[in-house]
Backbone as JSON Lines, residues from 0, in Angstrom:
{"i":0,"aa":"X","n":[84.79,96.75,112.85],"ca":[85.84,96.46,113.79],"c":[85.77,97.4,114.99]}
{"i":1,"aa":"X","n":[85.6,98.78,115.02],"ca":[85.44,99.67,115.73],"c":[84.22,99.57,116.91]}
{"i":2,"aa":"X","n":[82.75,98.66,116.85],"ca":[82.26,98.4,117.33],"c":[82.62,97.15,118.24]}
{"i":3,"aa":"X","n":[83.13,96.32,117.23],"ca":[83.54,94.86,118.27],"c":[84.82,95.33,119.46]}
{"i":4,"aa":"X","n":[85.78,96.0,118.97],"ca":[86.69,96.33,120.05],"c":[86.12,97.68,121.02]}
{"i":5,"aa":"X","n":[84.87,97.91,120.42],"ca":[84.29,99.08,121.8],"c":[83.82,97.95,123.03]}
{"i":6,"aa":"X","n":[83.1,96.9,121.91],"ca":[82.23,96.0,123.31],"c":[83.36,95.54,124.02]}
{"i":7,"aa":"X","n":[84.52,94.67,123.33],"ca":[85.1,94.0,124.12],"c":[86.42,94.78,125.15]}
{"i":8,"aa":"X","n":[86.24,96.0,125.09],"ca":[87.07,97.12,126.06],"c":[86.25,97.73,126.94]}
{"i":9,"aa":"X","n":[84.94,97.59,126.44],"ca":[83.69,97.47,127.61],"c":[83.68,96.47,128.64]}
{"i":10,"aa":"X","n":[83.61,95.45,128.17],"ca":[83.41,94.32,129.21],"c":[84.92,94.05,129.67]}
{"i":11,"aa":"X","n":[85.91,94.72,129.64],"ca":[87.11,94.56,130.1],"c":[87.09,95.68,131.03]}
{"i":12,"aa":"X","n":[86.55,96.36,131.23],"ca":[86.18,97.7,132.35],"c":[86.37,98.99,131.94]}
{"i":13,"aa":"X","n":[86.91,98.85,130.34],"ca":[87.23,100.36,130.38],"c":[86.42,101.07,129.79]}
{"i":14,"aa":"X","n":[86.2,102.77,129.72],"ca":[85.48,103.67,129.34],"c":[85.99,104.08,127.73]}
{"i":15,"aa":"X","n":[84.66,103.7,126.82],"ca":[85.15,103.31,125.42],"c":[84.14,104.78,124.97]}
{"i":16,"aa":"X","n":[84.88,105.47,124.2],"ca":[84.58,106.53,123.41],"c":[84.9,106.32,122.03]}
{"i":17,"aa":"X","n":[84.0,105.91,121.07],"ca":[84.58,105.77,119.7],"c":[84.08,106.98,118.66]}
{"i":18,"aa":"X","n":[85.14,107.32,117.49],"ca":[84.77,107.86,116.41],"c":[85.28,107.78,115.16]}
{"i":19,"aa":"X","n":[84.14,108.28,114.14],"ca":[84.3,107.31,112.88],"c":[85.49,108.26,112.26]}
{"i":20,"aa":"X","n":[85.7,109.51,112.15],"ca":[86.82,110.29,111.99],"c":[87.9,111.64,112.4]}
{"i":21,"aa":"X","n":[88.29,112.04,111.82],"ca":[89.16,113.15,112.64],"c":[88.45,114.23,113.31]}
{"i":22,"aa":"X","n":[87.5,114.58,112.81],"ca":[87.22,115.78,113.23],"c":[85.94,115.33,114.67]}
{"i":23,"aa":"X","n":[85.45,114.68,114.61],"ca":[85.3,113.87,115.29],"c":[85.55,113.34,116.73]}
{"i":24,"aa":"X","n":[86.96,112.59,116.38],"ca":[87.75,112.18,117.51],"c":[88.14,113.16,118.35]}
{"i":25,"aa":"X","n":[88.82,114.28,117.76],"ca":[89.5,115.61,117.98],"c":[88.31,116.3,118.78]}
{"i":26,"aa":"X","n":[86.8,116.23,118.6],"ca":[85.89,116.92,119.46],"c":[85.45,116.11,120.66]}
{"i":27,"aa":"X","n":[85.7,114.65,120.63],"ca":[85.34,113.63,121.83],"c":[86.66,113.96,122.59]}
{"i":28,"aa":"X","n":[87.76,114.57,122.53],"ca":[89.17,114.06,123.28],"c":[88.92,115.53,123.9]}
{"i":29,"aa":"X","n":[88.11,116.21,123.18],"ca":[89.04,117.56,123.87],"c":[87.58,117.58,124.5]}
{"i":30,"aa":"X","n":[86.81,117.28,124.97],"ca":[85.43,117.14,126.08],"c":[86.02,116.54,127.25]}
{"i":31,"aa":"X","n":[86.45,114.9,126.72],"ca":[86.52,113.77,127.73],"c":[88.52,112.95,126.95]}
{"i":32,"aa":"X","n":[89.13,113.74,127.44],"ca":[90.48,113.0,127.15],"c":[90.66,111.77,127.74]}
{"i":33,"aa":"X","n":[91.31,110.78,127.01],"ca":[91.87,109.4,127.77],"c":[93.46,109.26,127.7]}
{"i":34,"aa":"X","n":[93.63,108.29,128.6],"ca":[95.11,108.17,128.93],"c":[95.4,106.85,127.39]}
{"i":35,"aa":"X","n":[94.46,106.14,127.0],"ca":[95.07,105.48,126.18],"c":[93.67,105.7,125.07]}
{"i":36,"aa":"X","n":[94.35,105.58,123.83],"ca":[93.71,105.58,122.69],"c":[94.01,104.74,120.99]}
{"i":37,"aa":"X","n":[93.23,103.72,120.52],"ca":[93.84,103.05,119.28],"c":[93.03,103.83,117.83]}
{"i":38,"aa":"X","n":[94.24,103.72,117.35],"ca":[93.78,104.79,116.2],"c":[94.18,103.72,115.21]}
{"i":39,"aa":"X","n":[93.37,104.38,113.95],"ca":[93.49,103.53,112.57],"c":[94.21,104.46,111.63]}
{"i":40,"aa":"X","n":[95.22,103.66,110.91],"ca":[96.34,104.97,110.19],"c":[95.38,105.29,108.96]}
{"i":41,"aa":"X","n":[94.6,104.5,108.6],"ca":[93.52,104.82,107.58],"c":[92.34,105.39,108.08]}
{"i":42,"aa":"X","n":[91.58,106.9,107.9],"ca":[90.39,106.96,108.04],"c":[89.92,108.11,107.39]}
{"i":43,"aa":"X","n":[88.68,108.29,106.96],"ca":[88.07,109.16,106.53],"c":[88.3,110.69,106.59]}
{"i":44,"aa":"X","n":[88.37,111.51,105.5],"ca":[89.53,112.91,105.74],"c":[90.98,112.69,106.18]}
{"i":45,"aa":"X","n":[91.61,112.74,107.37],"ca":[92.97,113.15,107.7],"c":[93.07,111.85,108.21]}
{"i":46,"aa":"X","n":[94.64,111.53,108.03],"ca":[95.41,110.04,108.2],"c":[95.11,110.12,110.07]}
{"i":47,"aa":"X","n":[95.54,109.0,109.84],"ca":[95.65,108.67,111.88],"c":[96.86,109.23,112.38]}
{"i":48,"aa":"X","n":[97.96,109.6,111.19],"ca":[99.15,110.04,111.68],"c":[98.88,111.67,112.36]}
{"i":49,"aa":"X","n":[97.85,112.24,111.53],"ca":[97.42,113.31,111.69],"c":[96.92,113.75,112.98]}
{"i":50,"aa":"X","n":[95.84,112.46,113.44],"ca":[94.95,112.62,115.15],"c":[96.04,112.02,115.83]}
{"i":51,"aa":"X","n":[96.76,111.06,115.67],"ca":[98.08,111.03,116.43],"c":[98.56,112.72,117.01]}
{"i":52,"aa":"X","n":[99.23,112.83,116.44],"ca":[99.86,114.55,116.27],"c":[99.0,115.48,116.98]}
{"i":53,"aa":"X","n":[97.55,115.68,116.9],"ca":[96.83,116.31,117.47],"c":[96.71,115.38,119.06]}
{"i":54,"aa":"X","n":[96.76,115.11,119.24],"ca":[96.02,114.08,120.19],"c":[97.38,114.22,121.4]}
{"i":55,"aa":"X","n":[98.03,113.98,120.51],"ca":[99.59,114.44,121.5],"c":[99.42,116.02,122.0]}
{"i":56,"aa":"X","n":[99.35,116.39,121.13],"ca":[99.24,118.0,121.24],"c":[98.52,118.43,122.54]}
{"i":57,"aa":"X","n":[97.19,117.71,122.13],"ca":[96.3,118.24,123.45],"c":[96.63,117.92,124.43]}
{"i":58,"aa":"X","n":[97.37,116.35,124.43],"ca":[97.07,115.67,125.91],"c":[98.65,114.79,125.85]}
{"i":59,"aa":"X","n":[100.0,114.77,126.06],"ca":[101.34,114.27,125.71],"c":[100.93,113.25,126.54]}
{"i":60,"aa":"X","n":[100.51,112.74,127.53],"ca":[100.72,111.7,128.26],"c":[99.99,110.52,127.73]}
{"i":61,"aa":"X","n":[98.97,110.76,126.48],"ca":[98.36,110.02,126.47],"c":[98.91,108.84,125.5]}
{"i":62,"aa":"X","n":[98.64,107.29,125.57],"ca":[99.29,106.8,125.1],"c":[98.37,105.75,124.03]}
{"i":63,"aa":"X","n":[99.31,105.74,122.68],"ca":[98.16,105.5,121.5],"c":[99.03,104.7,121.24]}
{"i":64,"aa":"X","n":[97.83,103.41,120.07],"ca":[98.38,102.27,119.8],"c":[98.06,102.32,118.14]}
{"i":65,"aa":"X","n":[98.72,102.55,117.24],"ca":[97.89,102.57,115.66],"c":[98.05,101.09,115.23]}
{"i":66,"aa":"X","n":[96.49,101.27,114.56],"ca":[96.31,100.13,114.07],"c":[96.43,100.63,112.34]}
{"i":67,"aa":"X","n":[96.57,99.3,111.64],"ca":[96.75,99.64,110.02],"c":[96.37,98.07,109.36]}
{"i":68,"aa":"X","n":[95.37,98.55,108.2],"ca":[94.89,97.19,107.85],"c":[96.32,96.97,106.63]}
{"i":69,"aa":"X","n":[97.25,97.9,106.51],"ca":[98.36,97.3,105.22],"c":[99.31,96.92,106.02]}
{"i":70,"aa":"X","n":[99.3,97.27,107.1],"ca":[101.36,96.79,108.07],"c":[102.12,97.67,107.24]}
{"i":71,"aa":"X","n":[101.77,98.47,106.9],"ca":[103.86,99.08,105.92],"c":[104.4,99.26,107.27]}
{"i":72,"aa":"X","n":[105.97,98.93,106.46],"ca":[106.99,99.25,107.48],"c":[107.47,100.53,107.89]}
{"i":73,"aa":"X","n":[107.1,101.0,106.51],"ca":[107.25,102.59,106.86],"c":[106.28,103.49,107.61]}
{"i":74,"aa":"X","n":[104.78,103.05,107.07],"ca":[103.48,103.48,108.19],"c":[103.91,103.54,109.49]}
{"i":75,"aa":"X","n":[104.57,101.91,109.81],"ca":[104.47,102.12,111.18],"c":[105.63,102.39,111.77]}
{"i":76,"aa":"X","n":[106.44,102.99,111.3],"ca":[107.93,103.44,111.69],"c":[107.76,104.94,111.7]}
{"i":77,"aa":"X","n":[106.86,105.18,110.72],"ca":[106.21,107.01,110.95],"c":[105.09,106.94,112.43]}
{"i":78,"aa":"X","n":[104.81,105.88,112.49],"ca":[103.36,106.27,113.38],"c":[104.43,105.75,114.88]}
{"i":79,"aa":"X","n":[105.46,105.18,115.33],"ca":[106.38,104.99,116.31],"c":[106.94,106.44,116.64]}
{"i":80,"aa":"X","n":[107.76,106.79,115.64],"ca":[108.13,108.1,115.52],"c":[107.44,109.36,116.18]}
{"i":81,"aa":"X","n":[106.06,109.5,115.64],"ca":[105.04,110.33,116.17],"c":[104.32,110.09,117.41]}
{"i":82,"aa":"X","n":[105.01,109.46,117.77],"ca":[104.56,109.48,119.21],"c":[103.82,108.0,119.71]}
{"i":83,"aa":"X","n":[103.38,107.07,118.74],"ca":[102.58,105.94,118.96],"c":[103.01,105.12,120.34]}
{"i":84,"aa":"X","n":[102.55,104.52,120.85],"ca":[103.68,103.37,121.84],"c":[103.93,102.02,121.23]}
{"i":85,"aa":"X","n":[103.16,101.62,120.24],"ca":[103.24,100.37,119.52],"c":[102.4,100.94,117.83]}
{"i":86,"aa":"X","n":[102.36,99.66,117.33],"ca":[101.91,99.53,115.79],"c":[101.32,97.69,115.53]}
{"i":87,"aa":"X","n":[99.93,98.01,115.36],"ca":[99.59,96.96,114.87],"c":[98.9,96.55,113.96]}
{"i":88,"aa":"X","n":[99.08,95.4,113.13],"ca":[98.32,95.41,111.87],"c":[96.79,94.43,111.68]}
{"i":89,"aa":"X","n":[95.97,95.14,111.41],"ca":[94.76,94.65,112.21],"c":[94.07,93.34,110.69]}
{"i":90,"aa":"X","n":[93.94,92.07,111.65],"ca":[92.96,92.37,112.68],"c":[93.52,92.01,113.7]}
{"i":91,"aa":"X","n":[92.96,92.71,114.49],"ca":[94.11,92.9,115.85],"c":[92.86,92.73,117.17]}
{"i":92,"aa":"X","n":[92.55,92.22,118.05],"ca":[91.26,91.82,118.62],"c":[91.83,92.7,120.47]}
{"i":93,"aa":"X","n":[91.26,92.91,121.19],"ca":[91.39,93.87,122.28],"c":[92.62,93.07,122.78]}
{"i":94,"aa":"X","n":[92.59,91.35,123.44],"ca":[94.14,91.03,123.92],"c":[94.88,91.71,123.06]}
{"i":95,"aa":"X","n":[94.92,92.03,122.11],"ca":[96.27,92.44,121.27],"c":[96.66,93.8,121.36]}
{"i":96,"aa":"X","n":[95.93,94.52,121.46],"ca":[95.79,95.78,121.42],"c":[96.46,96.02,123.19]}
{"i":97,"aa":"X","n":[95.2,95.11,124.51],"ca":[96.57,95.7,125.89],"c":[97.49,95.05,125.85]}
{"i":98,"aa":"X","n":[98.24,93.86,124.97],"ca":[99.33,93.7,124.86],"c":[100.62,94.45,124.12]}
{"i":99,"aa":"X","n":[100.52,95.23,123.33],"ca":[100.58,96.34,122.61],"c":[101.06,97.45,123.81]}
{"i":100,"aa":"X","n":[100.13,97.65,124.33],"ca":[100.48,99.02,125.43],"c":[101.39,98.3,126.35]}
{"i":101,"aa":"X","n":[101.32,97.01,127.04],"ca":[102.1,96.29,128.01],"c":[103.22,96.67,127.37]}
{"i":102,"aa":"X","n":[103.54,95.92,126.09],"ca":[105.0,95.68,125.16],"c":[105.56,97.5,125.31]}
{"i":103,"aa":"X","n":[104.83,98.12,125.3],"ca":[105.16,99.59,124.92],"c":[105.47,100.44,125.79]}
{"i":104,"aa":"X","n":[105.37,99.77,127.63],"ca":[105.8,100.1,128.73],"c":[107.11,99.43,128.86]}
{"i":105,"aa":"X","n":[107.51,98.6,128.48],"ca":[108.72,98.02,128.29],"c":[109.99,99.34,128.38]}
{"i":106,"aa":"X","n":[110.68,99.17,129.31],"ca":[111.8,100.41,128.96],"c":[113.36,100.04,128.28]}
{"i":107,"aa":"X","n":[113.06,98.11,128.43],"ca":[114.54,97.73,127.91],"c":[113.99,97.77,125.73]}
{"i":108,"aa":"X","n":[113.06,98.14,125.41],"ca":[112.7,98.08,124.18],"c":[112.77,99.82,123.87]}
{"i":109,"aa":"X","n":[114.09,100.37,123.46],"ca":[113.84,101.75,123.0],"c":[113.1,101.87,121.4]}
{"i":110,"aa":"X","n":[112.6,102.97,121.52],"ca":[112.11,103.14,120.08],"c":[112.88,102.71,119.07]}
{"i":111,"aa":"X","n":[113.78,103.57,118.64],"ca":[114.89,103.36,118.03],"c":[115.16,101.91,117.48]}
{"i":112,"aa":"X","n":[115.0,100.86,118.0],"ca":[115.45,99.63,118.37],"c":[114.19,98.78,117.73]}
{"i":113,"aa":"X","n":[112.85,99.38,117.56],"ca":[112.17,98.61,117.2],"c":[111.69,98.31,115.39]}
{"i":114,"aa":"X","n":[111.7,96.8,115.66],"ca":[111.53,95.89,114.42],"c":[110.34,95.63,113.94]}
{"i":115,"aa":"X","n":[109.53,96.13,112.65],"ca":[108.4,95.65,112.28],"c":[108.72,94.62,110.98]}
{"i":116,"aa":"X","n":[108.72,93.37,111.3],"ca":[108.87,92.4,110.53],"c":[107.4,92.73,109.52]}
{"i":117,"aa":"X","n":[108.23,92.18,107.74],"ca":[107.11,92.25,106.81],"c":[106.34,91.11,107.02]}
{"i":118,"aa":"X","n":[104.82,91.17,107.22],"ca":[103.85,89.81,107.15],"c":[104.36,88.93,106.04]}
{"i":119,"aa":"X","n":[104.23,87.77,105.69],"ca":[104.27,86.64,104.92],"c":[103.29,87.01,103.73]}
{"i":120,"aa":"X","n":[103.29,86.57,102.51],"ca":[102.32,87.25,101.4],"c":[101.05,86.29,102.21]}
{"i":121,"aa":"X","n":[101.01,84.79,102.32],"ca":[100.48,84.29,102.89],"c":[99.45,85.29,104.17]}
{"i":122,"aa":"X","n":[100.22,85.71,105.22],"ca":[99.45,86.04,106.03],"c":[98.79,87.79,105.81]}
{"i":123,"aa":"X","n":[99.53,88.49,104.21],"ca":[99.12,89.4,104.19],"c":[97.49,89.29,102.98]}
{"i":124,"aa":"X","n":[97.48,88.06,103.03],"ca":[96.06,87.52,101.96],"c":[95.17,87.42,102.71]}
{"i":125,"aa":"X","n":[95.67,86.58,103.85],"ca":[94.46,86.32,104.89],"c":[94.29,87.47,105.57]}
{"i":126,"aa":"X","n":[94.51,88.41,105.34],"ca":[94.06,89.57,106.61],"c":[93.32,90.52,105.12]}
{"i":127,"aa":"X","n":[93.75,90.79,104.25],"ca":[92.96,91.01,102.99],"c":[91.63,90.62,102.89]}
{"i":128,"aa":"X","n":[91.59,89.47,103.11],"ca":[90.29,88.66,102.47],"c":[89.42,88.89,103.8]}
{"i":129,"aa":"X","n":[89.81,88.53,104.62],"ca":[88.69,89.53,106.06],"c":[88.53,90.39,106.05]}
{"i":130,"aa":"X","n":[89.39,91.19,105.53],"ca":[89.11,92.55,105.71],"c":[87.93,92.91,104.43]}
{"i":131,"aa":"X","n":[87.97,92.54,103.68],"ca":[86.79,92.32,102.67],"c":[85.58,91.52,102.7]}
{"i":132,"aa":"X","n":[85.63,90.59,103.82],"ca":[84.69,89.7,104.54],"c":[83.92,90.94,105.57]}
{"i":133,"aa":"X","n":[85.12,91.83,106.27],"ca":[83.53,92.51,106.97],"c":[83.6,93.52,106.3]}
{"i":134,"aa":"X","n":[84.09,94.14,105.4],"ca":[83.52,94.9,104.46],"c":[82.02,94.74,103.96]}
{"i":135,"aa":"X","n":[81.81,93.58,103.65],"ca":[80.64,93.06,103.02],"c":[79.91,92.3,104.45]}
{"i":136,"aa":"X","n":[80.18,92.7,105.8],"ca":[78.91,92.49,106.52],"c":[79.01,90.61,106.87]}
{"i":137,"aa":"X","n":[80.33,90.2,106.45],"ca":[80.35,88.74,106.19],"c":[79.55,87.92,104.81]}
{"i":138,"aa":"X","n":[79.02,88.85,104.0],"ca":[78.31,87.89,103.08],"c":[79.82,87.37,101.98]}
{"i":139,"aa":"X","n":[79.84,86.01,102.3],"ca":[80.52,85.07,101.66],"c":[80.74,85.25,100.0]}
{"i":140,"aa":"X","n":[79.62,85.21,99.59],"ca":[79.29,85.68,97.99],"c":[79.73,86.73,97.48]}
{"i":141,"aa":"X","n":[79.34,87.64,98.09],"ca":[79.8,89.57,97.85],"c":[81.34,89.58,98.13]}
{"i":142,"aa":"X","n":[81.67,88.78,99.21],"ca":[82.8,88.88,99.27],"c":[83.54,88.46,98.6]}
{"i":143,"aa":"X","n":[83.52,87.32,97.29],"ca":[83.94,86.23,96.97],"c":[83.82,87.27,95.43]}
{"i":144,"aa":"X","n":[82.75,87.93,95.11],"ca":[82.83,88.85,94.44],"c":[83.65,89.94,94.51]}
{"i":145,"aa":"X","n":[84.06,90.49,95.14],"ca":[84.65,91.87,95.19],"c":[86.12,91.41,94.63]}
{"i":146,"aa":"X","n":[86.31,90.07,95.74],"ca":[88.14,89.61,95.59],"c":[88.03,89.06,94.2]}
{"i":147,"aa":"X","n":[86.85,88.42,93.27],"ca":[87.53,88.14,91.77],"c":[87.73,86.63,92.56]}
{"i":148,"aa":"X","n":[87.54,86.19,93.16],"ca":[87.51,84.58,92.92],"c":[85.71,83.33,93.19]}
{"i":149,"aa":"X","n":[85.83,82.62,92.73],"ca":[84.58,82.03,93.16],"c":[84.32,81.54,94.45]}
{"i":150,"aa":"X","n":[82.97,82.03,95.36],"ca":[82.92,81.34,96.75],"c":[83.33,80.61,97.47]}
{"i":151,"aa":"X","n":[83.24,78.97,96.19],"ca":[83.86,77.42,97.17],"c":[85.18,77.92,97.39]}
{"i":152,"aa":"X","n":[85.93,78.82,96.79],"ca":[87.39,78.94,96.97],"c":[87.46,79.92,97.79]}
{"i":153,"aa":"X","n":[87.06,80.93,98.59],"ca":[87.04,81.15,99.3],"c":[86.36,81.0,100.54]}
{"i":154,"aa":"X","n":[85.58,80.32,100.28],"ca":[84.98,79.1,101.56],"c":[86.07,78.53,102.3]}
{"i":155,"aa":"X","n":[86.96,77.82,101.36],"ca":[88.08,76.5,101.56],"c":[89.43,77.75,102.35]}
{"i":156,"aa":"X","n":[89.89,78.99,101.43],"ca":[90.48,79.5,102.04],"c":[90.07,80.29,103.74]}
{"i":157,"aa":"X","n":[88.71,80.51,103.93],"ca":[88.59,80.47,105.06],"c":[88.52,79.38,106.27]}
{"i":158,"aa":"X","n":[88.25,78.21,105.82],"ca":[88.15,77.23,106.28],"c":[90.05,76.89,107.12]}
{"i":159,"aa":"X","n":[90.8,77.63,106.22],"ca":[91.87,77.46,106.73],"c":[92.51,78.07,108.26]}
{"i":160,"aa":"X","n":[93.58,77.98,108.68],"ca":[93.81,78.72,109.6],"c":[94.73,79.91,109.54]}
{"i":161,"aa":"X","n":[94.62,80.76,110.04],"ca":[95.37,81.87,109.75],"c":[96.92,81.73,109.71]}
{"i":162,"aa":"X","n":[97.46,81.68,109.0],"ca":[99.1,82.2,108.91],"c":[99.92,81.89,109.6]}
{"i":163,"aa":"X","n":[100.88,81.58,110.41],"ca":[101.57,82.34,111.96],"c":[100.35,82.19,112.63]}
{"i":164,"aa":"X","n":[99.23,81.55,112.78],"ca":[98.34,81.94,113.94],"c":[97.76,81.08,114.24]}
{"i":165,"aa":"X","n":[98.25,80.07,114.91],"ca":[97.08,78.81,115.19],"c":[95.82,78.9,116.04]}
{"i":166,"aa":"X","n":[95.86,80.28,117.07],"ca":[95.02,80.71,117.86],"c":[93.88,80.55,116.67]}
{"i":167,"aa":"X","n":[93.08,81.48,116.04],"ca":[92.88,81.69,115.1],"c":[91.96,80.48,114.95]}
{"i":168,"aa":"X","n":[90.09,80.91,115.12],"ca":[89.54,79.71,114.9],"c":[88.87,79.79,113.37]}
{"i":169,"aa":"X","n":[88.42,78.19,113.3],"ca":[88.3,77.93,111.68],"c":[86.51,78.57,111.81]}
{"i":170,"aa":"X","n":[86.62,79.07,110.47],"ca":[85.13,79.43,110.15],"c":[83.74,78.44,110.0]}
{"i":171,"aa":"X","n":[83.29,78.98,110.38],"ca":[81.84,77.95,110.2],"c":[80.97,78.59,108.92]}
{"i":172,"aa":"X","n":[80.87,77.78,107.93],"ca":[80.28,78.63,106.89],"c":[78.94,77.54,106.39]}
{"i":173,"aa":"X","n":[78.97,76.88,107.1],"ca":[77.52,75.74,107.06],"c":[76.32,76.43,107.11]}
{"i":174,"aa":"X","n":[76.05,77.41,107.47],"ca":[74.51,77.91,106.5],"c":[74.8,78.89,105.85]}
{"i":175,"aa":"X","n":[75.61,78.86,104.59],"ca":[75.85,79.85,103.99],"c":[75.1,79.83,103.04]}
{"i":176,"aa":"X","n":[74.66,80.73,102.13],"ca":[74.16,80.75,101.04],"c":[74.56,80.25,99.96]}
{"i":177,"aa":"X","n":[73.73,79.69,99.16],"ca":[74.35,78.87,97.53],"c":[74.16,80.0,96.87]}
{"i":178,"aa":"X","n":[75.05,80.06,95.73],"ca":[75.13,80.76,94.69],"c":[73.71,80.61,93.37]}
């Protein structure tokens, strides 16, 4: 995910610095700081709440968007709190992300005031099962393995459309591998 939203914040004009974790991030910001930054509340060593916190520290103006592959309400009511300007639960694709910062310039929306509705079990399956789809690189099979159900059935559940999301195009799984 971290690669696809570098390209597509590339070809949107902006200057994309990515890293895989805290200690990491914390040495790219304090070289080359940015005014905006999306963090993952999950990552390797220290939470995102953590480079949040730092990240403020170094640089207050800068304005961060956390992403979280679970949505808790509480995650993202801690990660608002700490300074975030928004909270989103990924997969979350670059429109979403500068819509996110737009929504988060908003001054009639105080913190305080803001609502993170719980996903639908429905739409919290489908963001599961992708998220275990690029876990496994897209292989259909492996993936179909990991979740404990058989392929055609998750063929058919991808075949579907996402949740709440009609944007959301249907998969093409026509040269997929047979079992």
């Amino acid at each position: 995910m971290r690669d696809r939203l570098s390209i597509a914040f590339q070809q949107r004009g902006f200057r994309v610095e990515t890293a895989a974790n805290f200690d990491e991030a914390v040495d790219i910001f304090s070289r080359r700081p940015t005014d905006l930054a999306v963090l993952d509340l999950r990552m390797p060593g220290r939470s995102g709440l953590d480079l949040l916190a730092r990240l403020l520290q170094m640089r207050p103006q800068t304005r961060v968007i956390m992403l979280s592959g679970f949505g808790s309400i509480p995650a993202s009511i801690d990660a608002v709190r700490a300074g975030a300007v928004n909270f989103l639960s990924k997969p979350a694709d670059a429109d979403d992300i500068l819509g996110a910062f737009i929504r988060g310039d908003s001054p009639s929306m105080p913190h305080a005031a803001v609502e993170f509705p719980a996903p639908s079990l429905a739409r919290t399956e489908w963001e599961h099962i992708h998220r275990v789809l690029g876990d496994c690189g897209g292989n259909i099979s492996e993936a179909a393995r990991r979740l404990g159900i058989h392929r055609r059935s998750l063929q058919r559940k991808l075949r579907k459309r996402a949740p709440e999301d009609p944007a959301v195009p249907l998969v093409d799984d026509s040269d997929d591998e047979e079992e």
